[in-house]
C-alpha angles and dihedrals in degrees: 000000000000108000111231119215098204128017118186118211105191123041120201130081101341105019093059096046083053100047094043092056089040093054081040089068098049096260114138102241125186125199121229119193130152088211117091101202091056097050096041080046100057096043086055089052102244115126125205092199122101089212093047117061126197096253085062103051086045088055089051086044084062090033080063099259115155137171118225139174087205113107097187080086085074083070098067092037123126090187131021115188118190115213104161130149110277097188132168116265122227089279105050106258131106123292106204099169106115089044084057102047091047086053098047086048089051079045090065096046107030114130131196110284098014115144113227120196123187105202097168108121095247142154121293109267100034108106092055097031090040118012095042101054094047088050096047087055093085090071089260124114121225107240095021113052093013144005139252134192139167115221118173113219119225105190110156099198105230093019102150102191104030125063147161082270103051098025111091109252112225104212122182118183123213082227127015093258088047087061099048093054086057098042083050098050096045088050095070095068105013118072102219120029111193107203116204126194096258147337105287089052094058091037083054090049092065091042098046086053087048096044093049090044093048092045098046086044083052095054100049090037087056086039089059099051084051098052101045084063099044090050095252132147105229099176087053086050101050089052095058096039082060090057087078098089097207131045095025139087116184119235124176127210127236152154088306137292132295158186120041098297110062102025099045113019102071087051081077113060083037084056088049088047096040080064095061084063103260137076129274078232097181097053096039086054092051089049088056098050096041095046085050092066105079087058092043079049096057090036091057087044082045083057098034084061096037090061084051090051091238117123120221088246108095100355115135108239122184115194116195116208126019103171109110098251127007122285108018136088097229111121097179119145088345125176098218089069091066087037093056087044105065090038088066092044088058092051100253120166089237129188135155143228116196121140096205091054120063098174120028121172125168117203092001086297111123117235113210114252105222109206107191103057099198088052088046096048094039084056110042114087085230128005116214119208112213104165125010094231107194082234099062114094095235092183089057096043085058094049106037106037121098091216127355121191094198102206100183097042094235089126131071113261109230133135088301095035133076136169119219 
């Protein structure tokens, strides 16, 4: 039987980047999933990924790339790497199920000398505390009859300049021979590889990006609720406060955050401090302030139509864009989907424009898709701009809309126009 170098269980996000550099570089990747549709779509060719076309996953399909729901494929596998959801569960902490179920399924088929590699963004101590004793039931010991790493993946979804291939790979071995078969392996298809002394250093590391990202997003976004009362333009502020060349970076507020990596990251190392016996303060108080905006967001479109004399009830409200960030199709965790919540609670006529979304519900409740943007906006007692899609004509939208809230200060204020 043919030996295969990487197999990817998981493949979504992170696991298909991974897979089409891999297959790049020569390797013979293999592709795990438990979800049929994924799997039947990606041996057809069509991705589902906005990072992955479908002429590159044609061209891994004739590099020898396949999808499979067959574990057995673990058994003839060099390299696993393990790049499954960790989400939150209903009560905040960290849901680590499917990273669980995808170990325990490398644990049956795990073979001597195998690498295994955990990319999942997770608390720090899990790939040693839950990864490694799953593994080791399978009467193999992790370091010595095969080998174990954490590697944070750092995929940005629509990043045009930066890739798996060109971002530094941060790789901890559960031994230091561990880590040298990972740093070795990811060698073959990444141009820098950082090695740090173990597992929890590198799980720190992604925590650590996300952490720094999520804090620094909470301050401007309370900034911004402050200085909209004091009179005070933030987003002018903030531009000349990025003029100092050391010592700033510059963040921008806007409706929430989005996506894994802000909303739910950070839940984790607060759940690993909350263990020691004490808040994470810093991050529980970012949540706060981060989850608070979608609501900021409706109360500013509730005064916007108060100084038109219009109430929210009833008023028709077009919000243009409700992926997470501009220029991709990935909803996840996005902020438009509180936002478009508490509009229809408060009995808003809502509809949506978004040229990477064809179909949008929230709650099971179906949100009209409006196809020709200048008659949407023209109609809608106030437009909401969400997410400044390339494909949006910004310049119409400022002439042609009643009323805008510009949550991400890309428009002109003026007597239509407000920033959030």
């Amino acid at each position: 039987m043919t030996e295969i170098d990487l197999a990817v269980i998981g493949l979504g996000y992170v696991g298909m980047p991974l897979a089409k550099e891999a297959a790049g570089a020569g390797l013979r990747v293999v592709g795990v999933d438990v979800d049929p549709r994924k799997v039947d779509a990606l041996n057809a060719g069509q991705s589902y990924i906005d990072d992955l076309t479908d002429a590159d996953l044609e061209h891994m399909l004739a590099n020898g790339f396949s999808a499979t729901l067959d574990e057995t494929v673990l058994a003839r596998s060099n390299t696993i790497v393990i790049c499954v959801p960790t989400p939150l569960d209903e009560d905040h902490r960290p849901d680590l199920s499917a990273v669980e179920g995808a170990t325990k399924t490398v644990a049956r088929n795990l073979g001597k000398g195998t690498l295994v590699v955990l990319e999942s963004t997770t608390w720090p101590g899990t790939t040693d505390e839950v990864a490694r004793p799953l593994l080791e039931s399978s009467g193999l010991v992790a370091g010595e009859d095969f080998h174990l790493a954490f590697s944070p993946e750092r995929i940005d979804p629509g990043n045009p300049k930066f890739g798996l291939h060109n971002t530094p790979k941060v790789v901890g071995g559960y031994t230091p021979t561990c880590r040298d078969r990972a740093t070795a392996f990811y060698n073959r298809f990444i141009e820098q590889v950082v090695p740090v002394s173990g597992t929890r250093e590198a799980e720190m590391a992604k925590l650590l990006e996300n952490t720094y990202r999520h804090v620094n997003i909470a301050l401007v976004n309370e900034m911004a609720i402050f200085c909209d009362e004091l009179g005070i333009d933030l987003w002018e502020s903030i531009e000349a406060a990025a003029t100092k060349p050391f010592g700033f970076q510059k963040f921008l507020p806007g409706p929430g955050v989005g996506g894994h990596c802000i909303p739910v990251d950070p839940s984790y190392l607060s759940y690993t401090v909350r263990k020691l016996g004490y808040p994470f303060r810093f991050v529980e108080l970012a949540q706060e302030i981060n989850e608070r905006m979608p609501s900021y967001v409706v109360a500013r479109v509730q005064r916007l139509l108060n100084s038109n004399k219009k109430p929210v009830n009833g008023a028709k409200v077009v919000m243009l864009g409700v992926t997470y960030k501009p220029d991709i199709a990935d909803e996840r965790e996005t902020p438009a989907l509180p936002v478009a919540r508490a509009l229809l609670e408060l009995g808003a006529e809502l509809s949506f424009a978004d040229p990477y979304v064809k179909e949008w519900s929230v709650d099971g409740t179906a949100v009209p898709r409006e196809e020709d943007l200048a008659e949407a906006v023209t109609n809608a007692d106030v437009t909401l701009l969400l997410q400044q899609h390339a494909a949006f004509d910004l310049d119409m939208v400022e002439a042609k809309a009643k009323l805008v809230l510009d949550t991400r200060g890309v428009l002109a204020e003026g007597e239509r126009v407000e920033r959030l």
